[in-house]
N, C-alpha and C positions, 0 to 999 in steps of 0.2 A: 066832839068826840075826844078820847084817851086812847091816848094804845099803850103799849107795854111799858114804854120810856119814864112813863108819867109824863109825857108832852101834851096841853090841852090844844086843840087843834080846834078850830071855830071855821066853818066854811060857809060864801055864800055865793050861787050860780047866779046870773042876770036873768030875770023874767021877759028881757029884751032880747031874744036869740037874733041875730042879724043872718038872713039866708046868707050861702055860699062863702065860708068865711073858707079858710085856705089852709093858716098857720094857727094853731095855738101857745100863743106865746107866752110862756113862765118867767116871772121878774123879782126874785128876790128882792128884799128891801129890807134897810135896819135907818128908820129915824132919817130920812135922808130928801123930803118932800118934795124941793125945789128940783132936786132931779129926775126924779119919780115922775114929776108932772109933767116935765119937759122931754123927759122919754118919751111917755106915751103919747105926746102931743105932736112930737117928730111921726110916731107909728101914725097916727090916725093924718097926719098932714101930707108925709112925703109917699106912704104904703100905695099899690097899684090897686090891691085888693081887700077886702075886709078881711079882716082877722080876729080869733077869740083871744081875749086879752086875761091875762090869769095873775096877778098881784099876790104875792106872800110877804105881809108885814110880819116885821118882824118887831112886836113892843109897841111901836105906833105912837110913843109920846110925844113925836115934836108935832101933832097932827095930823101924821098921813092915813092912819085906823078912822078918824073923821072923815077925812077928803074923800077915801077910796069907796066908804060906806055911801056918799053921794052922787055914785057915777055909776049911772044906772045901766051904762053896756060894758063894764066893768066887772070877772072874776074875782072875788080874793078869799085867801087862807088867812086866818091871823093865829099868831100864836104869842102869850103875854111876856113870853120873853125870849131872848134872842137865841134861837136852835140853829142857827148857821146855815151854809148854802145848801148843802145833801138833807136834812131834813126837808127845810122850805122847796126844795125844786120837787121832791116827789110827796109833799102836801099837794105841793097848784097840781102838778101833771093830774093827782085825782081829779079833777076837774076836766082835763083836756078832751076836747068833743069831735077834733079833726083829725085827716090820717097823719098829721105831721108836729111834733114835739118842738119850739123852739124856745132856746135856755138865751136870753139876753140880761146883762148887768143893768141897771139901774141910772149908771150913772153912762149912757150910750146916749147918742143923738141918731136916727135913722137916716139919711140919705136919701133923695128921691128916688127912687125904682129898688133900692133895694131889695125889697121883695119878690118883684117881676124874676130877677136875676137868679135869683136861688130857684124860684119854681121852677123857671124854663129849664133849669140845670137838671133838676131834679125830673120832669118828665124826659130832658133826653138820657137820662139814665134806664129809665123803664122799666127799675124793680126798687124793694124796697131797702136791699143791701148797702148802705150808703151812711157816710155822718160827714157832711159839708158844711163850711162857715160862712161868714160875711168877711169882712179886708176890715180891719181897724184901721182909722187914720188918728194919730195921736202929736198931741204937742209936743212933746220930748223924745228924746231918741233914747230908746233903751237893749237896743241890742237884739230886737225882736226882727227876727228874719221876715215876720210875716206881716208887719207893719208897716205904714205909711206915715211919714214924719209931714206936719202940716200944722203949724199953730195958728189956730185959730182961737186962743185963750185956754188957758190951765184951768180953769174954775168956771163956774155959773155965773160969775160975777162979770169977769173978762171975758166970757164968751163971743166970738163977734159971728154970727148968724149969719149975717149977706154975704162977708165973706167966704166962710163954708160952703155957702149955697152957689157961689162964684165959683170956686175952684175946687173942690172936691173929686170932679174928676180929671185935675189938671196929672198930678203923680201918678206913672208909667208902674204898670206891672203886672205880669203874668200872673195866672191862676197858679197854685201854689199846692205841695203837698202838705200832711201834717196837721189836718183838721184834727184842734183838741179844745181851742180855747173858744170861750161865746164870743159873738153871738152864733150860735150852732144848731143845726136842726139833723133829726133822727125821726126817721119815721116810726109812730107810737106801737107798732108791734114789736120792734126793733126794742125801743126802748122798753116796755114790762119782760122781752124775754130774758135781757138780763139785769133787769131789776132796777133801774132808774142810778141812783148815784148812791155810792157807800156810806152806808152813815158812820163807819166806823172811820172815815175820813174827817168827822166833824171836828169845828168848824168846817173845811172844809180846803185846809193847806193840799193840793196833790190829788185832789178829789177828780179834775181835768183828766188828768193824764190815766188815773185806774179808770174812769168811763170807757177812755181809748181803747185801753189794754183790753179794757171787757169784751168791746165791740171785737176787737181783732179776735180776739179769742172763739167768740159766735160766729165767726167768718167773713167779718167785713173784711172788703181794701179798698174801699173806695173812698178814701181821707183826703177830701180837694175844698181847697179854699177859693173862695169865687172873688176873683180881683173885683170887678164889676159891681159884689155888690158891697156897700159900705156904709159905715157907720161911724161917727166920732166916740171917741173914747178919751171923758178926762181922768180917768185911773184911778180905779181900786179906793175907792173915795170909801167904802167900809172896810177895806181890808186893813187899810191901816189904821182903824180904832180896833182890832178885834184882838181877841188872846187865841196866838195861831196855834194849832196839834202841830207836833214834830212828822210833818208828812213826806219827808223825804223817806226817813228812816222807816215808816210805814209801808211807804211801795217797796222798799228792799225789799224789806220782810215777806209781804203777802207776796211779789212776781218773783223775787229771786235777781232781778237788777234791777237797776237805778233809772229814776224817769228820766235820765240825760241818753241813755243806751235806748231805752224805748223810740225816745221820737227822733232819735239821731240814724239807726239805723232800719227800724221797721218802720216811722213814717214818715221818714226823709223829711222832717219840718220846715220847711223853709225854700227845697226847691224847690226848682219849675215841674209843674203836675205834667206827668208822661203817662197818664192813665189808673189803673187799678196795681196796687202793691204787689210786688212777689215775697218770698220768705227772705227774710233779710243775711247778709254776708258779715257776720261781725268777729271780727280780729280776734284772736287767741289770745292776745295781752289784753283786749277788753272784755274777755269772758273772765280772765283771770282774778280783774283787777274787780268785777265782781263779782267774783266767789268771794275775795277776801274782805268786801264790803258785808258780804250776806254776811260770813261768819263774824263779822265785828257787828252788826248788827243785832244777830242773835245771841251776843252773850252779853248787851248792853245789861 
């Protein structure tokens, strides 16, 4: 298919439906195979439950458009050149067949029970109002409130697996507000009603954080990150080849403040989870200070 973009967009479903799968999970991907493989091979190794697996190549030259084409319980989108995160996640989402949307990087390792963790959360919630994550545990420390510092290798190369699978749940820490970044899951009515991810965030700089804002906008507050459940993350392993949109300056524009006021004050990113959000309390020097971001924005 084409749609307006001139994006060629190639899909193919598995003739192998597996009963009772749970999650459908969407996996962007740009050229990047050996993690691609090792993703999915965490999902289908460490997962509680089956799940529909939904792959968006993106270009597919170093081999993965081959690989993925041979994996017969296997979704994927392809498209022949690289449309970035917000096109690829609502190519695969066409495909998604369960009640539940989850957006995972590529370049993640799954955790055992990961999934248990997120359902259980998710049925003791009891509706579908909700956008909840998994706990990143990452090699390096980057200042991310909602991370787990744990090296177990920078790379695919270094990667050391027994250890992970050792101590993974050795690092302490509460469930967490501020569910914006993958791996993240939206229950799929949630997600068509406000329309999957902006494409006008393409590539895809800041594209997280407007999902957020959207959801809160359609009446979510249930933004909780689930300690429990977890997954490695060796980092942004495409984001650093790509040519980023200026997406700071985009969320001004479109919300009227800066995605540092978003998840700072409406959803408290990084504290300890106290339940469902209220309207946030935000400082009059911080309303100030973007008004005069907005107005320097709009007359870039």
């Amino acid at each position: 298919m084409t749609d307006l973009t001139g994006i060629s967009i190639q899909k193919r479903q598995s003739k192998l439906r597996q009963e009772n799968q749970v999650f459908s999970i969407l996996i962007p991907s740009w050229n990047n195979l050996a993690y691609l493989q090792l993703c999915i091979e965490s999902i289908q190794r460490n997962s509680q439950f089956y799940h529909q697996i939904i792959v968006h190549i993106n270009e597919g030259t170093d081999g993965s458009l081959d690989w993925v084409k041979t994996q017969a319980n296997i979704d994927f989108t392809y498209s022949e050149r690289n449309i970035g995160i917000c096109y690829a996640l609502n190519a695969a989402a066409s495909l998604a067949r369960t009640d539940y949307v989850l957006y995972m990087n590529d370049d993640m390792y799954t955790c055992p029970n990961w999934d248990k963790e997120l359902y259980e959360t998710i049925l003791s919630i009891g509706h579908p109002y909700f956008f909840i994550s998994a706990t990143a545990i990452e090699p390096v420390d980057t200042n991310n409130p909602c991370a787990l510092i744990l090296d177990c290798g920078k790379n695919i190369e270094s990667f050391r697996e027994h250890q992970l699978l050792e101590q993974y749940t050795w690092p302490r820490m509460e469930d967490w507000s501020g569910s914006t970044w993958p791996p993240n899951i939206v229950h799929k009515q949630i997600w068509d009603l406000v329309g999957g991810y902006s494409i006008e965030f393409s590539p895809g700089m800041y594209s997280d954080p407007d999902f957020s804002m959207k959801l809160w906008n359609a009446g979510i507050r249930q933004f909780r990150g689930i300690s429990r459940s977890r997954v490695y993350h060796f980092g942004s392993r495409s984001v650093k080849r790509v040519r980023k949109n200026n997406g700071y300056f985009q969320f001004i524009e479109k919300w009227g403040i800066t995605s540092d006021t978003f998840t700072r004050y409406y959803l408290k990113r990084g504290q300890t989870y106290q339940g469902p959000l209220t309207d946030p309390k935000i400082p009059a020097t911080t309303w100030m200070k973007n008004f005069i971001k907005r107005i320097h924005t709009l007359s870039r």
